[in-house]
N, C-alpha and C positions, 0 to 999 in steps of 0.2 A: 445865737447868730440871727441875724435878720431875713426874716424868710422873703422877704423881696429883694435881697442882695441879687442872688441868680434866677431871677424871671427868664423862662422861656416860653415862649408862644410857638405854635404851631405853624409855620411858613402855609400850607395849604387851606386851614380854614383863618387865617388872618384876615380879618376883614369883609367875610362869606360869610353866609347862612348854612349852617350844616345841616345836608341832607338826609331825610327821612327815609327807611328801609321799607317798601310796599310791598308785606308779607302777604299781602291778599292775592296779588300776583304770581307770586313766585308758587304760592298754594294752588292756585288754578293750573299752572305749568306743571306742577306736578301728578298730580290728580290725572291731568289729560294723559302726560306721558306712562301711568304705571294703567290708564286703561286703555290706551294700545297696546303694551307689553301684553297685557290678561288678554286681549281680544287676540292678539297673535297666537300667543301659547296656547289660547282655547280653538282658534281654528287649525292648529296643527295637529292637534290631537282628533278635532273634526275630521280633518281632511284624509289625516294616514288612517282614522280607526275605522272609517265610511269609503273604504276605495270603490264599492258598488255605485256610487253615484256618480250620476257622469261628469258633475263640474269637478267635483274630487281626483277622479282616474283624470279628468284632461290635467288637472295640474300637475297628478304628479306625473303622467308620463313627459311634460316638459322641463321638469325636473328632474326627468331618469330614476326613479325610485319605483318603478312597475317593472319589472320584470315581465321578458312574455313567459306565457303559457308552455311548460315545458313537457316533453313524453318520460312519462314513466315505465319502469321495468316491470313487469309478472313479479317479480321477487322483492320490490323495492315500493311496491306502489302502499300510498298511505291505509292506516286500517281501516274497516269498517266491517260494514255485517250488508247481505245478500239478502234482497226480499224481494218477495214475489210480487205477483200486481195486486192479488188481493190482501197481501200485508201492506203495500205501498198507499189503497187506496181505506183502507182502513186509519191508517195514523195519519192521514191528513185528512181527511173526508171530517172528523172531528173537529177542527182547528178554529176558531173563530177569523174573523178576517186580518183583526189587528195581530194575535197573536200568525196565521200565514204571512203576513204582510213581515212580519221580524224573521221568519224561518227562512223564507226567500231574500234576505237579506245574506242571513248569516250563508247559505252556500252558494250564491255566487260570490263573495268575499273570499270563503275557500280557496275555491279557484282561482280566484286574480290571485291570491298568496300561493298560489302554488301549494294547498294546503298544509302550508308549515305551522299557522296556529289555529288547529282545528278544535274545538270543543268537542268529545264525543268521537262517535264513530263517523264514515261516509256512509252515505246511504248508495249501494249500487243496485242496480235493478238484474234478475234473473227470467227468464219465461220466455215464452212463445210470443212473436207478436206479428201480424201482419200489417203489411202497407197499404194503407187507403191510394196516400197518392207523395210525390217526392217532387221538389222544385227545386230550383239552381240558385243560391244564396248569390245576392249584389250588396253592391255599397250599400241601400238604404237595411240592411240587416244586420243587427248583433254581431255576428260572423260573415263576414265579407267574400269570401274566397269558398268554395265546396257544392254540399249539396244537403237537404235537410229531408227525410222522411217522415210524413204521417203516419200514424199507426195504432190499431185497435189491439187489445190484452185477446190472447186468446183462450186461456184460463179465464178471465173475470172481464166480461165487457162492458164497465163503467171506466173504466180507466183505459186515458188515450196516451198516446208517447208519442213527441216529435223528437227522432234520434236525428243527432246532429251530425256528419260527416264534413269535417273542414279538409280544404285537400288544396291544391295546386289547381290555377284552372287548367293547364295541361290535361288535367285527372278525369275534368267534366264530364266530358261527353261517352269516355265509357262507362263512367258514374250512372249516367240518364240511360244505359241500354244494359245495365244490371238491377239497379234498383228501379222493376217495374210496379204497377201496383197486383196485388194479390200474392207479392212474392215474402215469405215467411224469414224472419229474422228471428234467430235463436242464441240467446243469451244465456250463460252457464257461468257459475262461478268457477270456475277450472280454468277457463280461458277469458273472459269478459270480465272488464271493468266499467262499465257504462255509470258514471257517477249522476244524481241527480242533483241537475242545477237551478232549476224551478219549478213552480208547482202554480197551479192555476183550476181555480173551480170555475166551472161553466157555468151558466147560467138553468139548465136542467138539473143540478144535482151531482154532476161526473167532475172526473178529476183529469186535468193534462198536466202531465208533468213532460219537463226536458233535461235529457240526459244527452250526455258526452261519451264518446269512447278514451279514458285515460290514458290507455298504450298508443292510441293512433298508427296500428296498425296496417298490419296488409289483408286485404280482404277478396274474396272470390267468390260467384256464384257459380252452385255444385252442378249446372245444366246449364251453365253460359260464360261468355269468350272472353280472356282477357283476366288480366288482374286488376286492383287499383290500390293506392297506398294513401294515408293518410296524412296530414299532417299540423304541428300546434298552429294556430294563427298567431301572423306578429301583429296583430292589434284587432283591438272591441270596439264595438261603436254603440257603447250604453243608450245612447239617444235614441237608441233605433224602438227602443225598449223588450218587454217579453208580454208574450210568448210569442216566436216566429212565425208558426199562422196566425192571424189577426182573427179575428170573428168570419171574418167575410169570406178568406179566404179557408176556412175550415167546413163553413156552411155549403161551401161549392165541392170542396172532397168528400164531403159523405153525402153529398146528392148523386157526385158520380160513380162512388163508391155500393153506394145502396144500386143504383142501375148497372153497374157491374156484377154485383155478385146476383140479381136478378137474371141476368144473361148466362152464368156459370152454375144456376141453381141446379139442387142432383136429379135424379132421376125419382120419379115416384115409388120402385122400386126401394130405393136407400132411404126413405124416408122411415124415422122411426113409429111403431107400431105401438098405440096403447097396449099396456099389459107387460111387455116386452122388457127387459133388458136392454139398457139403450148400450150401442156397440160403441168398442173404442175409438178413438179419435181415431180419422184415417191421417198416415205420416203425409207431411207437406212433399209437394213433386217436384218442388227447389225451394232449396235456402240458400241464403248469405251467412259464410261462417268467415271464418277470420284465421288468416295462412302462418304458424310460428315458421321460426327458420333456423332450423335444431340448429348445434355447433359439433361442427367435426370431434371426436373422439380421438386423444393425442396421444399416440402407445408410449408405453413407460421406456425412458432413456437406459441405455445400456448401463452398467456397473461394472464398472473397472475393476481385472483382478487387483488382489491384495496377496502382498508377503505374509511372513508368519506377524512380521511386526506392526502389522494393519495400515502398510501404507502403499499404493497403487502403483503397480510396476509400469515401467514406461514402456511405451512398446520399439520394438527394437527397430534400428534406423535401416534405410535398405532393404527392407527386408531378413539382415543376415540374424542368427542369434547366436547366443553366447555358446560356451563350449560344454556340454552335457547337459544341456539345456531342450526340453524336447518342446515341441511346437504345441502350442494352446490356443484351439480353436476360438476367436473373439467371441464375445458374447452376443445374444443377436437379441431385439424385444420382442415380446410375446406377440401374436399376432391380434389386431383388434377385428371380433367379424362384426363387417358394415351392415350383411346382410343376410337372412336364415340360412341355413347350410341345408341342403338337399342332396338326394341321393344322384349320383348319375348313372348313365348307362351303362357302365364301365363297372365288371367286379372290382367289390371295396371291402376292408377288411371289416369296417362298422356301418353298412347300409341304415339310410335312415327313408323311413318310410312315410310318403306325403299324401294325406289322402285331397284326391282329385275331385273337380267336379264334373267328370265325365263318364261316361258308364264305366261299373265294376271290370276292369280286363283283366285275362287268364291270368292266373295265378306263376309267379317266373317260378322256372326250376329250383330246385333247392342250393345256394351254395353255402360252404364249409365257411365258417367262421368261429374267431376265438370267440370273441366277447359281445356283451348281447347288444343288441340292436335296440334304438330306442325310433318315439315315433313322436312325431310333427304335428301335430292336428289342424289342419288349413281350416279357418271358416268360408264356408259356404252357402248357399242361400236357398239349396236341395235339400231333402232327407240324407243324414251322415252314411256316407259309405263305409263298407266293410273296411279296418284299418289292422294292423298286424299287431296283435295282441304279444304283451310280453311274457318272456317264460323264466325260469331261476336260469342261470350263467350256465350253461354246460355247451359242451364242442361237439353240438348237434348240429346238423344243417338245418334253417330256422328260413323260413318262405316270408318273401316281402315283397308289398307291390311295386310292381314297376314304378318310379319317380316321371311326374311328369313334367314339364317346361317350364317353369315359373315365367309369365308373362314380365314385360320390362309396365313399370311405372308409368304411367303417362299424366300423374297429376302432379309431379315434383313432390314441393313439400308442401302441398295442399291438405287442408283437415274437410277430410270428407265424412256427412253423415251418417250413419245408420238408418233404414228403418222399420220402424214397427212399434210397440206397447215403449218398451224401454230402449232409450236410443241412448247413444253418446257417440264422439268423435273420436275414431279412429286414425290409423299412423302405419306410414308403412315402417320398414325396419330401418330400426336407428334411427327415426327422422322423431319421435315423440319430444314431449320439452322436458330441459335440463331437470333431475332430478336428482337423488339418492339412492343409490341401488346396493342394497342389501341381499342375504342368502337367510335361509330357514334357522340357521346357527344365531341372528343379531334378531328373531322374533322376538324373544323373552323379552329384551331389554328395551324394543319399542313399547311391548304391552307397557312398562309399568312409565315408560316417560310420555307416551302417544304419540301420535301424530302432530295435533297443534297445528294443522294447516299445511303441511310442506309435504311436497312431490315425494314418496316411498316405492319405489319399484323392486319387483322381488326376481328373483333367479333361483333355476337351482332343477334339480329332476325331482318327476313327482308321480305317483301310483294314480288313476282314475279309481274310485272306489264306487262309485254313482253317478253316474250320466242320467242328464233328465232335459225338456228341450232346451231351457236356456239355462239351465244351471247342474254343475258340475263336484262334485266334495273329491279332493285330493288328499293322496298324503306323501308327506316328504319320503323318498326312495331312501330306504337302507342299507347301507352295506353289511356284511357279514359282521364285523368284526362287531359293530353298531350293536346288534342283536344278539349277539353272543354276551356283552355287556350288560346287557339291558335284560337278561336272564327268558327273553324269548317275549318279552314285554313288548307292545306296538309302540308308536310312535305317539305321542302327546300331543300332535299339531294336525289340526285340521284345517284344508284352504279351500272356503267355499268362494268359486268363481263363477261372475254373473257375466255372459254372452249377451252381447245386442243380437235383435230379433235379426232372425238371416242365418246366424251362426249356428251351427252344429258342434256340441260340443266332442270329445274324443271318447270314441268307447270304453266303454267298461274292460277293466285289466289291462289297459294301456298303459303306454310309460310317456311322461309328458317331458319336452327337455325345454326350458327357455333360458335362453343368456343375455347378455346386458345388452341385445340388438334386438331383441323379443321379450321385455319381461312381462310382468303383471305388475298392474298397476295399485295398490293396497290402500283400502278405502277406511277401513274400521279392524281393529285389533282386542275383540274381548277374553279377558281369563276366565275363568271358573275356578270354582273353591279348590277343586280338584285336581290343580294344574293343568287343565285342560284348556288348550288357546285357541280359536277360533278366527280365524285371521281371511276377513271377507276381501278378494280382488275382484277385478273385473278383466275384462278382453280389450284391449286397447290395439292390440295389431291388425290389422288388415289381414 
């Protein structure tokens, strides 16, 4: 067939020039667009991996992707490890600038994240520290709203602390008439989570670091008016940059600081003497501690009787009941004591004997009782008075001191200090924080799992074996039946308790009772090869 018979031409290049494709173009247009995509994708990973900077935090808090700064629980708050000021000013005092320059990066990141991708531990600070001097944070500051203290190590004084207090300004002004300067702030890992959020070397060699309070709690000073409460800020103002005192304004607190303690300096007399033993720190005359706010104790719900076929009888309507049916008194719950039980004026079948800090008074007459009398041991800040020693159970008439008044509370649920050599913060009853409260029977099974960091509070009656001034070796009270078992064998459990200075502990052949409104608070739990347990508390009650 003839291959020109069905000639067909193309209606659109009939007659045209057919156009050429400009791949050089189309090359440039792409090129550009896959390097904005890279430059996007690489500044988003800038922007979310770097929220410490402040063009980063302004974008993303206008894109809502910052969360603020939220309060953490005692129980809930992120890990980390406790150091002191001379551990604190050791592990960075080393640091080069570029490597501090990256460290201060990585924990304020922390905290904008709310420390959800932490590397590592947090670094919280513990120790003594005093205030040179304390100013009222404004807009031009990192933290806008509160109050910020300067502050010298009192352990180790190359290392300065500016603690940060963000708050309401409502909170201000009694802020500035508690945190005055020379007033001592005491940091413990038991209560305090002070996180550090930057670090700064000075130009002499020293180190300032700044720390946060995590819980942003409630706080009180133990010899002045008022409380005040904390709170997260809803926004940072990176720009403002760190650290909060500037140069200048640091230069001006230890100028008035050095002229203050110049005016408070001791007596010639307290000065230490070559040769000499130099004496212990004298305890500070007010601190700033920080107020928990125990939770009420919720007694256990009744339990409805049960048939023989395990299923809860209704209880009868009107009052009337069925026919030969005798009446069953309801079940009532155990009662919970909020607070010590002391003896009163009034004959009681099981007097319990308080020792007072008032002079030794006469001896009361003897009365009859079945069972024996156990005893209280108040601490005190006297020499320990005469207190009613225990005797074996017989239905002898058994002489006890008179009980005196227990004074009412006047600091709520304040944690007020101790003082002397060894201090800690005390609690009045039932007001301590939530913990764990065990009996002498669940020691074994703590020795072999530990501790591990969590609140262990112990109860239970316990024999004085050795009184000494501030420390005490118990042993868990026997019953008969105990000892008849145990073929006349003592007890395997020894609870050595350590008394803050002030405290008296209870005489020798006393009988100690504590319940889950009084316990002891359990620090370290060692065995011995010989089953012998060693179970070290301390005195946490008022």
């Amino acid at each position: 067939m003839d291959p020109g018979l069905f000639r067909y031409d193309e209606p659109y290049t009939y007659g045209r020039p057919r156009r050429r494709t400009n791949y050089f173009a189309w090359t440039v247009a792409i090129l550009l667009l896959t390097g904005l995509a890279i430059s996007a994708w690489i500044g988003s990973f800038y922007i979310i991996g770097q929220p410490e900077r402040p063009e980063s935090y302004r974008i993303l808090q206008k894109l809502h992707k910052v969360d603020p700064p939220k309060r953490f629980e005692l129980t809930a708050a992120p890990a980390g490890e406790f150091l002191t000021a001379q551990q604190v000013f050791e592990r960075y005092s080393t640091m080069g600038a570029a490597e501090l320059t990256k460290v201060n990066g990585e924990l304020v990141r922390n905290y904008i994240r709310n420390f959800q991708q932490v590397r590592g531990l947090v670094p919280y600070v513990i120790g003594r520290y005093t205030i040179m001097e304390a100013r009222e944070l404004g807009p031009h500051d990192v933290f806008t709203s509160g109050m910020v203290a300067l502050t010298n190590a009192v352990e180790h004084g190359e290392l300065l602390m500016e603690h940060v207090y963000p708050a309401d300004p409502q909170a201000v002004p009694l802020m500035k008439q508690a945190l005055t300067v020379g007033l001592e702030v005491k940091l413990e890992r038991t209560h305090d989570l002070s996180a550090v959020i930057h670090v700064e070397r000075l130009e002499d060699g020293r180190l300032m670091i700044t720390t946060l309070p995590l819980l942003y709690g409630q706080y009180m000073v133990t010899r002045g008016p008022g409380t005040f409460t904390l709170e997260p800020p809803l926004d940072l103002n990176l720009e403002a940059g760190w650290p909060l005192f500037k140069q200048s304004l640091r230069a001006k607190a230890e100028a008035r600081f050095a002229s203050y303690r110049q005016q408070k300096a001791p007596a010639p007399a307290n000065l230490p003497v070559p040769g000499l033993a130099p004496s212990v720190t004298p305890p500070a005359e007010n601190e700033l501690v920080r107020i928990e706010q125990a939770v009420a104790v919720q007694p256990p719900a009744a339990m409805p009787k049960l048939d023989k076929h395990g299923k809860p009888i209704p209880a009868p309507k009107g009052g009337k009941l069925a026919k030969n049916q005798k009446a069953v008194p309801a079940p009532t719950a155990a009662p919970v004591a909020s607070r010590p039980v002391v003896a009163k004026e009034t004959p009681s079948p099981t007097p319990i004997a308080v020792a007072a800090a008032s002079p030794p008074p006469k001896p009361a007459a003897p009365e009859p009782t079945e069972s024996q009398p156990s005893v209280v041991a108040k601490p005190v800040a006297t020499p320990p008075e005469r207190v009613a020693v225990a005797s074996p159970p017989v239905a002898t008439p058994v002489p006890a001191l008179p009980a005196q008044p227990v004074p009412p509370d006047a600091s709520g649920n304040a944690l007020a200090s101790t003082a002397g050599g060894s201090t800690w913060k005390t609690f009045p009853a039932g007001k301590m924080p939530l913990g764990r409260l065990i009996t002498t029977g669940d020691l074994k099974d703590l020795a072999d799992r530990g501790i591990a960091g969590e609140r262990v509070y112990l109860k239970g009656q316990f024999v004085v074996n050795i009184a000494d001034a501030n420390r005490a070796v118990l042993r868990p009270r026997q019953r008969l039946t105990d000892t008849v078992l145990r073929f006349g064998a003592g007890s395997s459990t020894r609870i050595i308790v350590d008394y803050p200075a002030g405290y008296s502990p209870p005489a020798q052949g006393s009988v100690v009772n504590r319940d889950e409104s009084r316990p002891y608070e359990i620090t370290e739990v060692r065995k011995q090869d010989d089953g012998q347990l060693n179970v070290f508390v301390r005195e946490i009650m008022r």
